[in-house]
ROGUMAR-414382 format. One record per residue (C-alpha): residue in three letters; x, y, z. Coordinates in steps of 0.02 Angstrom, whole numbers, padded with zeros to 5 digits, always signed. Layout:
N
ALAXYZ;...
***
This chain:
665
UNK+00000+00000+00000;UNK+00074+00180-00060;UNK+00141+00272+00089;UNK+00051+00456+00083;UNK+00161+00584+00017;UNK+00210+00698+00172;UNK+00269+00532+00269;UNK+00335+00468+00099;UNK+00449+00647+00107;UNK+00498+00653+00289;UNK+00565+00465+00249;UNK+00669+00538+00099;UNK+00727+00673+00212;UNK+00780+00544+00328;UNK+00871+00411+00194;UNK+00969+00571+00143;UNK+01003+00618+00296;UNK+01089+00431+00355;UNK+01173+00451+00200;UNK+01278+00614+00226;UNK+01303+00565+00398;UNK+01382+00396+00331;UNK+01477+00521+00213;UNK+01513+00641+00350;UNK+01611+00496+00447;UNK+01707+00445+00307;UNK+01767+00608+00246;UNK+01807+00648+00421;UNK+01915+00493+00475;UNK+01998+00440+00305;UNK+02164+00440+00302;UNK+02214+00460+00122;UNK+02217+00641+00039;UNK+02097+00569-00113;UNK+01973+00526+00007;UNK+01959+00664+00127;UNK+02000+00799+00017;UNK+01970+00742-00161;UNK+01809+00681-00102;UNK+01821+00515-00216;UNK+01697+00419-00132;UNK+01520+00383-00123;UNK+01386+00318+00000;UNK+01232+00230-00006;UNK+01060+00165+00080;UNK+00996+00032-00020;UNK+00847-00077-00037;UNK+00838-00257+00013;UNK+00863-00307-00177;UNK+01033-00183-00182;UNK+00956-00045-00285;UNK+01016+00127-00209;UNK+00868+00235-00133;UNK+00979+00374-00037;UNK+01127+00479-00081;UNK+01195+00631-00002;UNK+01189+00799-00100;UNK+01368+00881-00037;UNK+01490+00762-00001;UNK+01584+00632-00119;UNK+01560+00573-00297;UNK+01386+00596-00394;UNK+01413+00467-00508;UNK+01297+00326-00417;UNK+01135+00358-00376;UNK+01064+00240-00502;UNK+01182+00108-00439;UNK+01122-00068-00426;UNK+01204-00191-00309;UNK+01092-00321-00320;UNK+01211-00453-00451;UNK+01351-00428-00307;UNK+01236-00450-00174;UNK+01170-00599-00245;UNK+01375-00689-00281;UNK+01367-00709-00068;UNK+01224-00803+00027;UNK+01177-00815+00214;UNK+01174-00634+00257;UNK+01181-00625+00452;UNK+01180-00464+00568;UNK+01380-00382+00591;UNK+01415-00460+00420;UNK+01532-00317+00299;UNK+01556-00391+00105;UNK+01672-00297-00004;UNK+01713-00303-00192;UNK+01836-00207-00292;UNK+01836-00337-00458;UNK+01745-00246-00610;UNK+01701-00409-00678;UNK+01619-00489-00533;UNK+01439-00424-00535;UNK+01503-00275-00640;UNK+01470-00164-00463;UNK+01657-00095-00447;UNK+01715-00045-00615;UNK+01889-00013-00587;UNK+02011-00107-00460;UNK+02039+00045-00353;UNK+01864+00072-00300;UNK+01826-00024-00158;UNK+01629-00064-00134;UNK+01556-00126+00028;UNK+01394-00168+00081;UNK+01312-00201+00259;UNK+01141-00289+00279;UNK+01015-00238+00401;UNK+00920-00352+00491;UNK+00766-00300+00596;UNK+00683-00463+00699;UNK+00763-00585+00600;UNK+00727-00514+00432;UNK+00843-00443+00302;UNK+00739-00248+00279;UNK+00898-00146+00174;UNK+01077-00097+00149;UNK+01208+00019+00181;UNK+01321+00047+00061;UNK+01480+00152-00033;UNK+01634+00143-00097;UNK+01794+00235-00087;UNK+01938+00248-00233;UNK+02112+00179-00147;UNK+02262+00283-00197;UNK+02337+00105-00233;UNK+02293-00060-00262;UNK+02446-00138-00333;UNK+02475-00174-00487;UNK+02613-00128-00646;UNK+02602+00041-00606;UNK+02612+00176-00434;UNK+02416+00205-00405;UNK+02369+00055-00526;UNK+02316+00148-00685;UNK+02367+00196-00835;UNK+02296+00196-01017;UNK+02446+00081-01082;UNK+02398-00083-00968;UNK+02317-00210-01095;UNK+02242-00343-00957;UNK+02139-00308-00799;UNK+02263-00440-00690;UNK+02402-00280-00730;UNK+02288-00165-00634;UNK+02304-00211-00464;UNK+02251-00351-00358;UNK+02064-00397-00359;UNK+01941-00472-00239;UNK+01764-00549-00267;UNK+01619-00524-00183;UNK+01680-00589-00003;UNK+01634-00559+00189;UNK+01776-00432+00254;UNK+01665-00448+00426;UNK+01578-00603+00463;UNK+01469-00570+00614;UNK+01560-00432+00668;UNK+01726-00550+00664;UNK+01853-00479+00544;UNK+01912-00580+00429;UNK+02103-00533+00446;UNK+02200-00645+00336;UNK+02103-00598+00172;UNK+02138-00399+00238;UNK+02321-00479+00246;UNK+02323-00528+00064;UNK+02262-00343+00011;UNK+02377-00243+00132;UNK+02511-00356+00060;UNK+02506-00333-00127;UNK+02484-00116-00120;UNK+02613-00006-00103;UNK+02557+00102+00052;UNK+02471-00034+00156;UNK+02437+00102+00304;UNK+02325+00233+00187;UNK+02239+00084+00123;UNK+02208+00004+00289;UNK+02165+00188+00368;UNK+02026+00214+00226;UNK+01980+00034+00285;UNK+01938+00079+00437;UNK+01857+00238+00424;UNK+01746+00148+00291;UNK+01682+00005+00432;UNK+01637+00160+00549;UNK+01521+00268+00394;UNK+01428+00085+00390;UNK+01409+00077+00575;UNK+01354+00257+00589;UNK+01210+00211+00406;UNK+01159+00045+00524;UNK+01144+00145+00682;UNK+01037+00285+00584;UNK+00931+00149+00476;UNK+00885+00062+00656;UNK+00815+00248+00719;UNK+00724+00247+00565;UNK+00646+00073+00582;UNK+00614+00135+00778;UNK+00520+00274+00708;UNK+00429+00219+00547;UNK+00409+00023+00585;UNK+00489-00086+00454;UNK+00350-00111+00353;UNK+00331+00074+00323;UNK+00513+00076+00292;UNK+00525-00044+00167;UNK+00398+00014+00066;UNK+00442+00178+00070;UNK+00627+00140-00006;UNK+00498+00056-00151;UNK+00406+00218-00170;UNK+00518+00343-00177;UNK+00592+00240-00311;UNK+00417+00239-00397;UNK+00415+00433-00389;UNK+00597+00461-00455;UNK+00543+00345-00594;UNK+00398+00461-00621;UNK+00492+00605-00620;UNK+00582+00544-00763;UNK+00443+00508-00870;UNK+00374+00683-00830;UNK+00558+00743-00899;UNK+00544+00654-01042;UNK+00372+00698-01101;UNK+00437+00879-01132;UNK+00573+00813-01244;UNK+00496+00796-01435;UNK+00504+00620-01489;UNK+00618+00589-01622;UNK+00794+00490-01646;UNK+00974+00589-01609;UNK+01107+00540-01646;UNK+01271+00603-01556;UNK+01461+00557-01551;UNK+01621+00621-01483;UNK+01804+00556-01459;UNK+01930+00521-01347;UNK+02108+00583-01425;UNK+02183+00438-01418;UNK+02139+00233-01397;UNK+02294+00183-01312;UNK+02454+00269-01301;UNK+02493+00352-01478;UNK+02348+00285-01535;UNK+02226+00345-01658;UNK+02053+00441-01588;UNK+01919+00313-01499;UNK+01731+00360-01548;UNK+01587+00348-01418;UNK+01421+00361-01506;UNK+01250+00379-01463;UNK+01074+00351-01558;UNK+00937+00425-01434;UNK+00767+00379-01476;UNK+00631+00463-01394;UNK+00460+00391-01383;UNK+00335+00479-01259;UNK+00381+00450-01082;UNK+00538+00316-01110;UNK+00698+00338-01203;UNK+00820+00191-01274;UNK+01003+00260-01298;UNK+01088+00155-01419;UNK+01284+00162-01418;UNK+01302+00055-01594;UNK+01436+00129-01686;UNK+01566+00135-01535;UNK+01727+00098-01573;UNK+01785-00092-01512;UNK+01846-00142-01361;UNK+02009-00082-01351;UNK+02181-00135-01305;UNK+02212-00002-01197;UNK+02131+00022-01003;UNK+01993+00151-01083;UNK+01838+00006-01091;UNK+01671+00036-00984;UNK+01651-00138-00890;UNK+01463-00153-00900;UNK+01417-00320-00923;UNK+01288-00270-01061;UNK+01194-00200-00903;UNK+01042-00091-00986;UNK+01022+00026-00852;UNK+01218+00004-00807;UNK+01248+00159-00680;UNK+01410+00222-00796;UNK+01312+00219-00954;UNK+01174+00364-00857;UNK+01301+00455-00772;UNK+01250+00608-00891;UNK+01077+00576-00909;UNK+01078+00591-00713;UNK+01143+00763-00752;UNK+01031+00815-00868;UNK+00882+00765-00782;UNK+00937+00848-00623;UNK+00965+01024-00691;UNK+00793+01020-00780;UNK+00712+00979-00587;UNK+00804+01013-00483;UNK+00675+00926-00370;UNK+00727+00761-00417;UNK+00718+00610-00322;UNK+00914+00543-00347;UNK+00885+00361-00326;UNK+00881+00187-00441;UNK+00724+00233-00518;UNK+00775+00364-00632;UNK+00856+00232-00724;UNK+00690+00141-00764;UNK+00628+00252-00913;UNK+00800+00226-01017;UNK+00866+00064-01110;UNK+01036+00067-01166;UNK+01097-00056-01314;UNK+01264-00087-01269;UNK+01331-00224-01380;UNK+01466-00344-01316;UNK+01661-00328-01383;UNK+01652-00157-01376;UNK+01719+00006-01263;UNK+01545-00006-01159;UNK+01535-00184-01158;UNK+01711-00269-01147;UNK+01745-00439-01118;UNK+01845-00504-00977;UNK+01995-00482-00946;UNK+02006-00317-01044;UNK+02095-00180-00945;UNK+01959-00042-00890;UNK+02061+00059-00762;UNK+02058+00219-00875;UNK+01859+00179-00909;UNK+01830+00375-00800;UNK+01928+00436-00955;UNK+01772+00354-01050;UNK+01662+00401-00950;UNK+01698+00573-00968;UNK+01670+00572-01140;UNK+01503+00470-01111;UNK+01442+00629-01014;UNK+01492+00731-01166;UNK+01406+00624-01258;UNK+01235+00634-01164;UNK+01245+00819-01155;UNK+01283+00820-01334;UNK+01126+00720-01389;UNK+01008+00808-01264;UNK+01057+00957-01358;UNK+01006+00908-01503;UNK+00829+00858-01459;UNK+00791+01020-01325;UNK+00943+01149-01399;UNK+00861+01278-01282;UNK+00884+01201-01127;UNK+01072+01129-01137;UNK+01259+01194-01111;UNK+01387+01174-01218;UNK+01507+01010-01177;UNK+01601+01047-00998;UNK+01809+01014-01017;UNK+01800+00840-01000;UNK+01941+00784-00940;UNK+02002+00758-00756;UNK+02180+00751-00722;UNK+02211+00644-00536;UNK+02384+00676-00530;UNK+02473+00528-00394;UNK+02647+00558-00336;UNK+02784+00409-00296;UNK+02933+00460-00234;UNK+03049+00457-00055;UNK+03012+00574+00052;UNK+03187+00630+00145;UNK+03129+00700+00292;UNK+03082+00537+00354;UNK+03160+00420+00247;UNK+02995+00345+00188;UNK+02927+00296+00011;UNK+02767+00385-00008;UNK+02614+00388-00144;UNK+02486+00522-00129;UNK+02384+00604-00240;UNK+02407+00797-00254;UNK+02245+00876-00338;UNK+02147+00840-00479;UNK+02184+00961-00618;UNK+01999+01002-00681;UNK+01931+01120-00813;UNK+01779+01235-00832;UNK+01599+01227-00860;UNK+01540+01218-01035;UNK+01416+01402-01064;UNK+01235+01381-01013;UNK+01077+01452-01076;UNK+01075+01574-00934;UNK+01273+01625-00913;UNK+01432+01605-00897;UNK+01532+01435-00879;UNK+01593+01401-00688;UNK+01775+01421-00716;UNK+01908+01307-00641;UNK+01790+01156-00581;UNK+01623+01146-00668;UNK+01484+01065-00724;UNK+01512+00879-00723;UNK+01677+00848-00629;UNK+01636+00987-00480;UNK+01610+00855-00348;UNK+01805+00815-00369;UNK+01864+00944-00223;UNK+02046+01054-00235;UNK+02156+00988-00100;UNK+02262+01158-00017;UNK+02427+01164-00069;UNK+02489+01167+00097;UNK+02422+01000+00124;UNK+02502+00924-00015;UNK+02670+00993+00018;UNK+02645+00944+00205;UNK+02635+00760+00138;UNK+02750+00763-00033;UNK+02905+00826-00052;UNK+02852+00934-00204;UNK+02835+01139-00207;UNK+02692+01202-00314;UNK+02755+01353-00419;UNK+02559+01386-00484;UNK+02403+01338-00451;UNK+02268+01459-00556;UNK+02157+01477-00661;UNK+02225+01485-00872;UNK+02194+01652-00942;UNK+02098+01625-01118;UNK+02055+01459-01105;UNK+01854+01480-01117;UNK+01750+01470-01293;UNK+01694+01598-01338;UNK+01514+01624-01346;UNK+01343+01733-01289;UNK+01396+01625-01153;UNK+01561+01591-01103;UNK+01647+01422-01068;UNK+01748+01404-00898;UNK+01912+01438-00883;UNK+02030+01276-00858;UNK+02147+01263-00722;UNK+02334+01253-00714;UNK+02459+01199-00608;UNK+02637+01176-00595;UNK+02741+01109-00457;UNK+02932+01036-00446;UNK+02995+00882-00393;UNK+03131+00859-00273;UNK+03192+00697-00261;UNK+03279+00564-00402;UNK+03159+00470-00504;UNK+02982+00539-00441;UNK+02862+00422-00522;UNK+02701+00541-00580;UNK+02537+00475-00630;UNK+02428+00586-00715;UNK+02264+00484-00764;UNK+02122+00547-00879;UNK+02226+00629-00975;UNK+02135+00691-01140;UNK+02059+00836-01224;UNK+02241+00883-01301;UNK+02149+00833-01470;UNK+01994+00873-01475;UNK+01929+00984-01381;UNK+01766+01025-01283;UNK+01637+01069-01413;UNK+01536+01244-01432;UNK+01324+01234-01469;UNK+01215+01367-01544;UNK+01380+01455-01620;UNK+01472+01461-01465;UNK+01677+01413-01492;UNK+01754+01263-01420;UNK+01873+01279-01265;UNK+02047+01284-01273;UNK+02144+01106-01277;UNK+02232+01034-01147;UNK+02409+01039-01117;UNK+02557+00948-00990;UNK+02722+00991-00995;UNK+02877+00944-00940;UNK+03007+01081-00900;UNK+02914+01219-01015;UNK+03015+01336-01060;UNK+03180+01253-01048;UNK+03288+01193-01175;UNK+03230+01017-01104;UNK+03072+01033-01127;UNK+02981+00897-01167;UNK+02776+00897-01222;UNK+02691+00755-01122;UNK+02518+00789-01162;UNK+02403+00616-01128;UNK+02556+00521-01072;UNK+02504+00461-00907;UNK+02641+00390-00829;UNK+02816+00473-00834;UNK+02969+00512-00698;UNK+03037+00675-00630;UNK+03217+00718-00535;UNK+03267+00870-00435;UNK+03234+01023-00535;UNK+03115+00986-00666;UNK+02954+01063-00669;UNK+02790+00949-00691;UNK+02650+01105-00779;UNK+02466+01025-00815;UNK+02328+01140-00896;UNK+02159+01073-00911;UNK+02048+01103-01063;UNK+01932+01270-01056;UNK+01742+01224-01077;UNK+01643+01264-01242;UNK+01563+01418-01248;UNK+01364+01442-01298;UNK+01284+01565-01427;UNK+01326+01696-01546;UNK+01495+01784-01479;UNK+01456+01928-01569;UNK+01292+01936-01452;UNK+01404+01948-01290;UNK+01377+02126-01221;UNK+01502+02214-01243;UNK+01550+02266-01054;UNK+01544+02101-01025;UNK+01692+02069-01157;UNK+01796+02221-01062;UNK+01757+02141-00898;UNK+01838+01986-00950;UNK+01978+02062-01014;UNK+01998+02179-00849;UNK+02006+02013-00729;UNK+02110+01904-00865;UNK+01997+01806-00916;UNK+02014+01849-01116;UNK+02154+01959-01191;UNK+02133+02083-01281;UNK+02176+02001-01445;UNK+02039+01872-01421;UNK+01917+01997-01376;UNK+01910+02089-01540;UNK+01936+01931-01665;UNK+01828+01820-01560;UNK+01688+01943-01492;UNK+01715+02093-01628;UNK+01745+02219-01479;UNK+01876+02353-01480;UNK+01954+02399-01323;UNK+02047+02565-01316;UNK+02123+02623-01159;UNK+02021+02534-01039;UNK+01860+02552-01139;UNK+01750+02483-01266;UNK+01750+02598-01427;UNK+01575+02577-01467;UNK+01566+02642-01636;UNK+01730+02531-01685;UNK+01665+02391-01620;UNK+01466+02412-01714;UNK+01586+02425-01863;UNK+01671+02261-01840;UNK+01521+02170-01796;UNK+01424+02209-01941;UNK+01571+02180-02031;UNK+01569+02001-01953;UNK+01393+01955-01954;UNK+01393+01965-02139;UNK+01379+01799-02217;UNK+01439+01721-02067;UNK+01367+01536-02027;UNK+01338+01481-01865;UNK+01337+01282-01837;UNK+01238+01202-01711;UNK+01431+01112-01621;UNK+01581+01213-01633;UNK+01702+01049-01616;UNK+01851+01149-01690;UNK+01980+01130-01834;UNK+02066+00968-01760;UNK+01879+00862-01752;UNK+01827+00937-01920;UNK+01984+00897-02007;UNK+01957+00726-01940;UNK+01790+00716-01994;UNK+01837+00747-02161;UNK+01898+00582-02170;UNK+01795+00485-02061;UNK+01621+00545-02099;UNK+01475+00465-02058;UNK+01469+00328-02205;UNK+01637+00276-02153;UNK+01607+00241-01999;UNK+01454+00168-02026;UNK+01570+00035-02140;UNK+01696+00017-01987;UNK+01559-00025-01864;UNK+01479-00164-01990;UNK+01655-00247-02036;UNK+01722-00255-01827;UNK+01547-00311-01777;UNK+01572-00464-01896;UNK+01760-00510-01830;UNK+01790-00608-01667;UNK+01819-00506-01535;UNK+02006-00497-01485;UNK+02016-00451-01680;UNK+01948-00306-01672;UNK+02043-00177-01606;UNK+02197-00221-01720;UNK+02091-00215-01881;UNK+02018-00034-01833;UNK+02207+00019-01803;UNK+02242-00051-01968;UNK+02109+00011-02057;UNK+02128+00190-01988;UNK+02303+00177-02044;UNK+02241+00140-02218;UNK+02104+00279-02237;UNK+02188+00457-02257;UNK+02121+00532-02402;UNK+01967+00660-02375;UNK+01784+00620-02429;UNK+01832+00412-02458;UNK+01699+00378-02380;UNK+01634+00209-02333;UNK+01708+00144-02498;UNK+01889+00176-02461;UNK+01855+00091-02281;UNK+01790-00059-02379;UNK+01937-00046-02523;UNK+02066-00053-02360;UNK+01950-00189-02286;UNK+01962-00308-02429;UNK+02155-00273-02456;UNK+02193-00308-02269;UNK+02056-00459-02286;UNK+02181-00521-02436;UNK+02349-00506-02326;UNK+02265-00618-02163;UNK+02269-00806-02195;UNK+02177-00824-02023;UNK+02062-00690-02039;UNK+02005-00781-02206;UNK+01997-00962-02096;UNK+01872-00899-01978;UNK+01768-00830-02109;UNK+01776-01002-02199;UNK+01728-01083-02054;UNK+01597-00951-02015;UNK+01517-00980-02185;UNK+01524-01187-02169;UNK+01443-01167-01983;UNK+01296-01065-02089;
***
């Protein structure tokens, strides 16, 4: 029976409520800086079938709140009371979807019966593996990323189980952060079971349980109600990643939304294969899988901001997701990088939703994250250390109503700036910069966000820096309604120097006294007309630094003269500008349109049909080889075939397993 909707409220209130004070705990008693600064966590009450009903608002990652635990859940049996599972395997119930993150999950039981969850997860600087914080874009296998656990009871009965913690602490590099995150973890569950029993106390458990059932129901409904003011229709969307592995060629995310009253199916056909690389989305074909809605969540949220933020706002959408590719990899493909992805899957959902409601979207956000980890020894105690120092993130893409947020906006904001004081208390580095990056917004009506750069310099012989999510160097964050993309990205080593050296998306390098580690994120896009900005809006920016003067009179057609617009100069220009000038619906910039000149539509249309056919551990080489092949503008899906067929010719085992293919048939 449907609980009445003040008590079904007051019970929301209260699931939130156990949830940030779960968060609360854990940001307050973690012991690594990329949990209780960085904020890369997340918490959870759950339903008795694992499907995630309350989230908090302010604290840690906002990635999860259509998370579904239930497949993990289910990999255990014989739930008791005091009993703490724990996963951190992305192919084991597809729940954590890279080794680092660490999911756990306590049941609780009221008179014997099993009534919900608490739940969360936290992102371990370390978890073993080839490389110092276990990821990088060049591992090719999941077993290089770090060890990995299945669904097991860490606590059974409120008994640690202290020889399988043995086995973890054993195999990372800084046992004592991971053990110290550990622990503050247990205590955020304690503190979501002690605040779930004064719920039970208060509401009964029958009212409990099915309220975590309605306010599903209502999310669910506030979807639908979303959706219903988008015109039906299909959109299709796609964007890239600059590189599939390390010097690789660009990897393509597409989307095909299809909108049909109060339900939408996203189809991602036309992604490129899985890859080689650590980039792949472990999803397990999941139709509602939690990293495939990431930017829906988004969407949906800043059109109500009213919105219930639980598992059924997943309910309305159906993703296709078919197997052997980037959002649907086969084990053991690497997927460490897969928040690099994922990135670009929020792109790509903001993207498509502008398409079908242009008036109500922002141009694409930066887009790119850069957790930067430090390895080195730390000589005022003699100690190896690993931290990481700050995530490096860009600006807000423009919005229909202003500006961009500069620095950390849009879809990566929940990722927190640790001080600098902090992070030199704990690594022997020295930051020379930490700012925002003057002209680094699109220009627009609307201006993207600035990006962010920092610089620091290492002190000690071979400092071991990890800089992952590294991207947007390429192609950059894309413009709408004839707004300019942002600036790229750039990392350097040394700049400046006659040693310089351009690092760009490397993601793994080494440092020695001296040298000088400087990271600038992308800018975001920028939304509208430039030439509609106002112009003492244009002179304002210029004033604070945000856009030279240069940029402001070819960009924005305003003339600044000693500390002034010149009015009439600037009409001039304008109308000089507006004439015959054609405004696109994406500004993607020169580097994606020169690409697209060779990879159109039609051709990949022709690479999707010829990988889909191949087995999969074929398909990544024969993209590489067939991108290799296809250089000439407008070929077309004909000169992807013409390669096909000559490449085809040169594989004796390629031609076998077609043979064999066709005798099967």
């Amino acid at each position: 029976m449907a609980i009445d909707k003040v008590t079904l409220q007051i019970l929301a209130n209260h699931c939130r409520a156990a949830a940030e004070n779960m968060a609360y705990t854990l940001y307050r008693t973690a012991h690594s800086t990329f949990v209780k600064e960085t904020e890369d966590f997340t918490i959870q009450v759950l339903d008795a079938a694992g499907h995630t009903v309350g989230v908090p608002m302010d604290l840690g990652a906002t990635w999860y709140p259509g998370l579904n635990y239930g497949k993990a859940i289910a990999m255990l049996e014989d739930y008791r009371p005091g009993d703490i599972a724990f996963t951190n395997d992305p192919y084991s119930g597809f729940l954590s979807t890279h080794v680092p993150d660490l999911h756990m999950w306590k049941p609780i039981f009221h008179d014997g019966k099993l009534v919900c969850f608490v739940s969360g997860h936290i992102h371990n600087t370390d978890m073993g593996g080839a490389v110092p914080a276990s990821l990088s874009r060049a591992l090719t296998e999941v077993h290089q990323e770090g060890i990995r656990f299945r669904p097991s009871f860490l606590y059974r009965e409120g008994v640690l189980n202290q020889q399988l913690l043995d086995v973890m602490l054993l195999n990372v590099r800084k046992p004592e952060q991971n053990l110290g995150d550990l622990k503050a973890f247990v205590g955020a569950l304690n503190t979501g079971e002690r605040k779930l029993r004064e719920m039970i106390a208060r509401f009964g458990t029958e009212t409990l349980v099915q309220g975590l059932s309605d306010l599903q129901d209502y999310a669910e409904h506030q979807a639908r109600e979303i959706l219903r003011s988008i015109p039906n229709g299909d959109y299709f969307f796609s964007d890239f990643a600059d590189e599939d592995g390390p010097d690789g060629h660009p990897a393509r995310l597409a989307v095909t939304l299809r909108i049909r009253g109060d339900a939408a199916e996203l189809d991602f056909t036309g992604s490129d294969p899985q890859l080689t690389s650590s980039l792949n989305v472990p999803t397990g074909g999941n139709p509602r899988h939690t990293l495939m809605l990431v930017g829906v969540y988004y969407v949906l949220f800043s059109l109500n901001p009213n919105l219930m933020l639980n598992y059924g706002l997943t309910r309305p959408f159906t993703c296709i997701l078919p197997e052997g590719t980037v959002v649907n990899p086969s084990f053991p493909a690497a997927v460490g990088m897969r928040s690099l992805t994922c990135a670009r899957l929020r792109s790509l959902m903001f993207g498509v939703f502008g398409l079908a409601m242009p008036e109500r979207m922002p141009a694409a956000p930066a887009g790119s994250s850069s957790i930067v980890n430090v390895m080195t020894h730390d000589d005022r105690t003699g100690e190896a250390m690993i931290a990481a120092i700050n995530p490096v993130v860009g600006g807000g893409g423009g919005m229909p109503h202003g500006d961009g947020t500069d620095g950390s906006g849009a879809d990566a904001a929940y990722l927190k700036n640790t001080p600098i004081e902090i992070t030199e208390a704990e690594v022997p580095i020295r930051f020379r910069h930490y700012g925002l990056a003057s002209g680094t917004g699109g220009a627009g009506r609307w201006r993207g966000g600035l990006a962010t750069k920092m610089e620091f310099e290492a002190f000690t012989p071979n400092t071991r820096i990890t800089a992952r999510n590294r991207d947007r160097c390429r192609f950059r964050a894309w413009g709408i309604l004839g707004g300019g993309p942002g600036a790229p990205s750039r990392m350097l080593l040394n700049p400046g120097r006659p040693d310089e050296r351009v690092l760009n998306n490397v993601d793994t390098f080494s440092a020695n006294p001296g040298d000088i580690v400087s990271i600038t994120s992308p800018g975001g896009g920028g939304r509208g007309d430039p030439l509609e900005r106002e112009p003492a809006r244009v002179l304002r920016d210029v004033v604070c630094g945000y856009v030279t003067r240069e940029a402001a009179e070819a960009d924005y057609g305003v003339v600044i003269r000693d500390e002034a617009v010149d009015a009439v100069a600037t009409e001039i220009l304008r109308g000089r500008r507006r004439e015959g000038t054609i405004r696109r619906h994406f500004g993607f910039g020169p580097e994606r349109e020169a690409f697209e000149r060779i990879w159109d539509a039609d051709a990949y249309g022709a690479l999707t049909e010829i990988l889909a056919a191949l087995p999969v551990h074929w398909r990544h080489f024969v993209k590489r080889r067939l991108m290799e092949a296809v250089t000439e503008e407008g070929g077309g899906a004909a000169a992807v075939r013409a390669a096909w067929d000559r490449l085809f010719a040169s594989l004796p085992q390629l031609r076998a397993i077609a043979a064999r293919r066709r005798a099967a048939e």
